[in-house]
C-alpha positions in Angstrom: 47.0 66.2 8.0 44.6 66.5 5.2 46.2 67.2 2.3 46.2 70.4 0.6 43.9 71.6 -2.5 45.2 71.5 -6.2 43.9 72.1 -9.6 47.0 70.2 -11.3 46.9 71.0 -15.5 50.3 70.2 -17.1 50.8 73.0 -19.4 54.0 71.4 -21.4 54.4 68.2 -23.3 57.0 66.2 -22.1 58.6 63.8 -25.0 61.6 61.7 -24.0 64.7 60.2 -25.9 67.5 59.6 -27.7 68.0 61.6 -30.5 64.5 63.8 -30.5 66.2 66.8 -31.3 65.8 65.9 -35.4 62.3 66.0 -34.9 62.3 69.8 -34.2 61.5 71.1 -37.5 58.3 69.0 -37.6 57.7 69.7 -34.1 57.6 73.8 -35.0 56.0 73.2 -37.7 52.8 71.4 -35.7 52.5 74.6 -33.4 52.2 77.0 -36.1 55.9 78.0 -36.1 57.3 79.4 -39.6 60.6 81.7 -38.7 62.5 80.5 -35.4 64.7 81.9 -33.8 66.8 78.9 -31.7 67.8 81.1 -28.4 71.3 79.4 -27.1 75.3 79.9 -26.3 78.6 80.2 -27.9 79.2 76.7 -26.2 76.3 74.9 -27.3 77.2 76.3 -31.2 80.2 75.1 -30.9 79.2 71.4 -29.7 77.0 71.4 -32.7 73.8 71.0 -31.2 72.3 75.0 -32.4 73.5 73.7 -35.9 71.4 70.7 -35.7 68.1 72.3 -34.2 68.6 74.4 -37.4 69.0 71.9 -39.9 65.5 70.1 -38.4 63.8 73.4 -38.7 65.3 74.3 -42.2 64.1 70.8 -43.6 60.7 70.7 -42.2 60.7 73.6 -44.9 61.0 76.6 -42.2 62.9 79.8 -41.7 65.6 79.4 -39.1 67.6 82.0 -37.1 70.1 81.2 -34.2 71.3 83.6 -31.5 74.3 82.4 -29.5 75.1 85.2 -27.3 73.3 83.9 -24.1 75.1 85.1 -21.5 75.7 82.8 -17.7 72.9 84.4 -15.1 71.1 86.8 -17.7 70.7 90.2 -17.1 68.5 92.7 -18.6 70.9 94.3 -20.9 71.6 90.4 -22.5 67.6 90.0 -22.8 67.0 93.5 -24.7 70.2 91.7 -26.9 68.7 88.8 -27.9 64.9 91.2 -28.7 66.4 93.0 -30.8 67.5 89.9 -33.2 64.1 88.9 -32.6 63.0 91.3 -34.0 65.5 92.1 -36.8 64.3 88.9 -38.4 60.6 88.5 -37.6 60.2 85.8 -35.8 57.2 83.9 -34.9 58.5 81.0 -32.8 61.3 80.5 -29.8 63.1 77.6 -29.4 65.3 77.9 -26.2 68.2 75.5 -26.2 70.9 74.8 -23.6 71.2 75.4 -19.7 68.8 77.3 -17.4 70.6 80.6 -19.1 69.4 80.2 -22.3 66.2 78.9 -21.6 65.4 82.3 -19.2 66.7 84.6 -21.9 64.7 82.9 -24.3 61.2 83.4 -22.1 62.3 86.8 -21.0 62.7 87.6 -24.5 59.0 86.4 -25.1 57.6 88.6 -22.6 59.0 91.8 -23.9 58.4 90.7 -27.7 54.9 90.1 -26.9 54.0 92.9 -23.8 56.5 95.2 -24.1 57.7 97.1 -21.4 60.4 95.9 -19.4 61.1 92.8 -17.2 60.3 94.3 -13.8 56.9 95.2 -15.4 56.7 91.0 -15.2 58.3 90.5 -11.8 55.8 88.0 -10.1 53.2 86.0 -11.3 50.5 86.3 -14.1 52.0 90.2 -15.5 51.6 89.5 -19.2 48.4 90.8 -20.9 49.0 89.3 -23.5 49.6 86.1 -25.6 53.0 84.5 -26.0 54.7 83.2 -28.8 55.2 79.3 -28.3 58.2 78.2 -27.4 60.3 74.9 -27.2 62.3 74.3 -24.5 65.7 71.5 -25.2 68.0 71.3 -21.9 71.5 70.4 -22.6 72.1 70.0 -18.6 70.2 68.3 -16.4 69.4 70.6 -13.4 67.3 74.1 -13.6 64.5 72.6 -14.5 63.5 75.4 -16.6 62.2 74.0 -19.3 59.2 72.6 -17.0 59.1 75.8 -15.3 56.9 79.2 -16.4 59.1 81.9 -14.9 62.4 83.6 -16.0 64.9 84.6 -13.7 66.4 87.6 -14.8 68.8 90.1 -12.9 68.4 94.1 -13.3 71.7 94.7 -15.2 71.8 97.7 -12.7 70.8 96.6 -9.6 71.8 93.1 -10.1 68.6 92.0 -8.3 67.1 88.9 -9.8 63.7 88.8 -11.1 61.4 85.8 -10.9 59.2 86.4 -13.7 56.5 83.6 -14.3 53.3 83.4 -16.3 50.9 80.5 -17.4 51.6 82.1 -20.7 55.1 82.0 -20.7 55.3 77.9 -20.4 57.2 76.1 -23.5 54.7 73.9 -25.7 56.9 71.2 -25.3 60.1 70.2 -23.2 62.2 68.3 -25.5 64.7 65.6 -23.1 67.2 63.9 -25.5 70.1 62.8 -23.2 72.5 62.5 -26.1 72.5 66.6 -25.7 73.8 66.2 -22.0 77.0 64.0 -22.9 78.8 67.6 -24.1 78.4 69.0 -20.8 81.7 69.4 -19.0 82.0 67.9 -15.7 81.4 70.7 -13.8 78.4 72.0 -15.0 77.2 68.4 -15.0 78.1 68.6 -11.0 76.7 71.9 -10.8 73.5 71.5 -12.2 73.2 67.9 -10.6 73.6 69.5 -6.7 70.8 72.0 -8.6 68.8 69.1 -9.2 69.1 67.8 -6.1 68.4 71.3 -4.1 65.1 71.5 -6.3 63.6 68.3 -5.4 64.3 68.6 -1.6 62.9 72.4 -1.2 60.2 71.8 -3.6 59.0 68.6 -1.4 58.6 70.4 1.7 57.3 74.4 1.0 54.5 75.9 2.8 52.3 75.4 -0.3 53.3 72.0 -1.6 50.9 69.6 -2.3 50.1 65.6 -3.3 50.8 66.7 -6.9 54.2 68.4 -6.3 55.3 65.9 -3.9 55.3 62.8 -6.2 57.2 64.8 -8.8 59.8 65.8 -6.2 60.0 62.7 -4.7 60.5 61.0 -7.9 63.5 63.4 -9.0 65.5 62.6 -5.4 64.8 59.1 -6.1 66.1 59.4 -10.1 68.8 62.1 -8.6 70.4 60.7 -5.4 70.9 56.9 -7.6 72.5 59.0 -10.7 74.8 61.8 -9.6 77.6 60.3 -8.5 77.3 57.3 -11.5 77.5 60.5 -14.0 80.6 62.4 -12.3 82.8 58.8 -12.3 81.0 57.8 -15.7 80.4 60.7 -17.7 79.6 58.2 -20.6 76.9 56.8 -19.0 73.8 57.5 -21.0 70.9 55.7 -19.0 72.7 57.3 -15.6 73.0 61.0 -17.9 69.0 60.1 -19.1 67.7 59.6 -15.6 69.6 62.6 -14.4 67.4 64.8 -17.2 64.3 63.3 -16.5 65.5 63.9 -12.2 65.6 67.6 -13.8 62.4 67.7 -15.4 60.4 66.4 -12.8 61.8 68.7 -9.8 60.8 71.5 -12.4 57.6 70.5 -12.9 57.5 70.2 -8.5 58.6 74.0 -8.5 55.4 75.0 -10.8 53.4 73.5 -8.5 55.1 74.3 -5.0 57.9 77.1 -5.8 61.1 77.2 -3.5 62.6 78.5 -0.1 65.0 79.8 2.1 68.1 77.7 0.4 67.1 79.7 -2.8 66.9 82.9 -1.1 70.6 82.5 0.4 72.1 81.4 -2.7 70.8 84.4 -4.7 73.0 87.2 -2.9 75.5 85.2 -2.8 75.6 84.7 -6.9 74.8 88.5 -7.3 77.7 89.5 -5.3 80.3 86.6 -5.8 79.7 85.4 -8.2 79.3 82.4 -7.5 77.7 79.4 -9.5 74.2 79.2 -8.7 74.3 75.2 -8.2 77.4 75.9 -6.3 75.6 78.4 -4.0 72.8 76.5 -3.4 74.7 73.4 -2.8 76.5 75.1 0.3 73.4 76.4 1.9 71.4 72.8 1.1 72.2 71.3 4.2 71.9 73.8 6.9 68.5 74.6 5.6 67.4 71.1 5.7 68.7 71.5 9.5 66.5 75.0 9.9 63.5 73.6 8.6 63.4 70.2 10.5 62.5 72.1 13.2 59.2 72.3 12.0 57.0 68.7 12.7 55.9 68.2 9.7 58.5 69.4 7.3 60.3 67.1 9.6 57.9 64.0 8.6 58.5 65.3 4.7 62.2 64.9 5.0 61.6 61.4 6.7 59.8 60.3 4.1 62.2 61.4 1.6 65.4 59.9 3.2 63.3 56.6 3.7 62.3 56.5 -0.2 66.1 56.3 -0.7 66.8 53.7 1.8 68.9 55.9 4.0 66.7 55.5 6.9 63.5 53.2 8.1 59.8 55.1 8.2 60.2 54.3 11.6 63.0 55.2 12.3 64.6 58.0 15.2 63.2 61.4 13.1 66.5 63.0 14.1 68.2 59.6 13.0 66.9 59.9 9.8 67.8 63.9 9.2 71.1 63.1 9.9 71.5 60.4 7.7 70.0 62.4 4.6 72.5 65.2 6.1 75.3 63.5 5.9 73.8 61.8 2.3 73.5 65.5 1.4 77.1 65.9 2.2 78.3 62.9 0.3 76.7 64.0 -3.1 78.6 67.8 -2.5 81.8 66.1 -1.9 81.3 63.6 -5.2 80.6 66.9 -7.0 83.5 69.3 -5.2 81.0 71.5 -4.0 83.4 74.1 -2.1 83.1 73.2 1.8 82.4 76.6 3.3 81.6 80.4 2.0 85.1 81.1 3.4 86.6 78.7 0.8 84.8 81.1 -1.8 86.2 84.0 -0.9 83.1 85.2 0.8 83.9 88.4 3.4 82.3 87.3 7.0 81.8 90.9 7.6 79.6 90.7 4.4 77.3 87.9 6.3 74.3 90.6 7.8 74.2 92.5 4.0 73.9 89.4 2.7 70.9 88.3 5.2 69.0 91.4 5.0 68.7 90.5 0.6 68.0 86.6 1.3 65.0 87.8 3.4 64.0 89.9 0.6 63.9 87.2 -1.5 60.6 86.2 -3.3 61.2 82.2 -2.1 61.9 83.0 1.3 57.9 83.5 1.7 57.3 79.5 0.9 60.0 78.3 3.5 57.5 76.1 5.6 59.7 77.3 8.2 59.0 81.3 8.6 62.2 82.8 8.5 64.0 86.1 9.4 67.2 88.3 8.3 68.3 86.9 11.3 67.9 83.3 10.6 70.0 83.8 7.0 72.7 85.4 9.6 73.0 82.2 11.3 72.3 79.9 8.1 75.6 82.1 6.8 77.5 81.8 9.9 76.8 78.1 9.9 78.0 77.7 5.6 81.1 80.2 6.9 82.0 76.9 8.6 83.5 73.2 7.5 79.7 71.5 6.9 80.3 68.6 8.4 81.8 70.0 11.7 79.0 72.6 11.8 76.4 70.0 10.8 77.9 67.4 13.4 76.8 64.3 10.7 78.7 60.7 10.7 79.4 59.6 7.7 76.8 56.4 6.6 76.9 52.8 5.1 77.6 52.7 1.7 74.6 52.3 -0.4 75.1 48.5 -1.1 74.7 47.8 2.9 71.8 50.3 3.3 69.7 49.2 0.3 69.4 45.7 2.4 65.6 44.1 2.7 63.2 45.7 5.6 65.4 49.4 4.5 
């Protein structure tokens, strides 16, 4: 098929390496930045890396303010929280540093500071009127993405529906990678975000408005993903593995600008909002029987093909079904090396809670780019399916290790 349009503009600088967080001050400094506030958590103070992004901006001669109060899946309550000591110290630059939750607090934050109004005024795309202040985005985990990304996903603290708020002006200036940040992540936020990770670049690669552009950075982060996961989890140490897992990160964000997400996104939601459970966790259990849904479809089928081939799990021309089960059961392997739970029953999920459940997921902004169309009833059976063991459901044989399937002519 021909391929789709695209107008492809990178709106972030990318830098990479060891120990770039010391050059944040001057950094700051070169887009007009002279009181920052560094948006983070109590954890990341207390590793010591909100002291150093401080000390860079303080010597490059600049105000510096930290807020640590980020709070896991923000809220609207924790975004007016960290506004208000925005505002209380007059700041003219973000920096947001850490996980996915501080790096949406710190664009939600930006949204109100500069628009006013509340975040369901920005629910969508393109709401702000107005200029942003720039922003510098520094990932401590590798796995939302975020920092590549122009939206913040915030849920109404009543409500607890998420918001997907995104805006060409909300993207960060630059997206700071220095590995040496991940090596403080404990290991299971570093299996958590990884699964994350590895959900972004398979739904990315195959939505219904994905395109040459968004394809090679998804196919890139499986490839940088699949290879590094396990290698961090038994060698947390690791720092090429731990870099390649960032940049996996990075990349599968900068996919989801291009191509957004699907129906594995719009599952996993409900399921944080009224479990509580960890988004990569959530995401990781309705990976696989997604992938299943949506091979259906021929060429999504093709797309998922491709991608177990560019691993070496299967041949181009190969059995299709051959091939989906071998990235299943991949799939599968990578939850396992990251104790993904192996069904929604083992969360404590209530069956009779599957068709509320459904009905939200198909309300669910991502569930409009599933390149398969999908229905509440769909999510009840995707649910059904997760309720299950995933490798009974999923009826997938284990495969060769990756030494025997990485042979020549694979």
């Amino acid at each position: 098929m021909p391929e789709r349009r695209f107008d492809f503009h990178s709106r972030t600088r990318l830098m990479y390496g060891d120990g770039l967080i010391d050059t944040l001050g001057e950094l700051v400094r070169q887009y007009g930045g002279k009181r920052a506030l560094v948006v983070t958590d109590s954890g990341i103070a207390k590793a010591g890396h909100a002291a150093r992004a401080e000390q860079s901006i303080v010597k490059a001669g600049l105000a510096a303010f930290v807020y640590d109060k980020v709070r896991e899946n923000p809220n609207t309550q924790h975004v007016a929280d960290c506004v208000a000591a925005a505002r209380q110290h007059d700041i003219d630059f973000i920096v947001g540093l850490g996980g996915g939750s501080s790096m949406d607090t710190a664009k939600g934050s930006n949204f109100i500071l500069t628009n006013g109004g509340k975040m369901a005024d920005y629910w969508g795309v393109n709401k702000a009127a107005k200029a942003m202040l720039p922003l510098i985005a520094i990932p401590t985990t590798a796995g939302t993405g975020s920092e590549c990304q122009s939206f913040a996903l915030i849920s109404d603290e009543a409500t607890h529906q998420k918001m997907a708020c995104g805006d060409d002006k909300a993207y960060a200036k630059v997206a700071l990678l220095d590995p040496l940040l991940t090596l403080s992540q404990p290991q299971r936020v570093t299996a958590n975000t990884g699964i994350d990770t590895i959900t972004h670049a398979l739904e990315a690669h195959v939505t219904n408005v994905n395109t040459a552009v968004s394809q090679l950075f998804s196919r890139e982060s499986w490839k940088l993903a699949e290879g590094s996961l396990e290698t961090v989890l038994k060698s947390p140490a690791d720092l090429p593995a731990r870099g390649r897992m960032l940049l996996a990160s990075a990349y599968g964000g900068t996919a989801i600008a291009q191509s957004m997400l699907g129906a594995v996104h719009s599952a996993a939601n409900p399921l944080t909002a009224h479990y509580n459970i960890v988004h990569g966790q959530a995401v990781g259990m309705m990976l696989p029987h997604v992938v299943r849904f949506n091979s259906r479809d021929p060429r999504t089928l093709q797309h998922y093909v491709d991608l177990s081939a560019s691993v070496g799990l299967a041949r181009r021309n190969d059995d299709p079904a051959e091939s989906i089960d071998a990235m299943l059961s991949r799939i599968c392997e990578l939850l396992t090396a990251a104790e993904i739970p192996d069904s929604l029953k083992d969360c404590g999920v209530q069956h009779d809670a599957i068709p509320t459940l459904a009905q939200e997921a198909a309300r669910q902004w991502t569930a409009n780019f599933n390149p398969v169309k999908i229905t509440a009833d769909d999510f009840v059976s995707l649910y059904e399916a997760a309720f299950k063991s995933r490798r009974e459901t999923l009826k997938v044989k284990p495969q060769p290790p990756a030494s025997r399937r990485k042979e020549p002519g694979w």
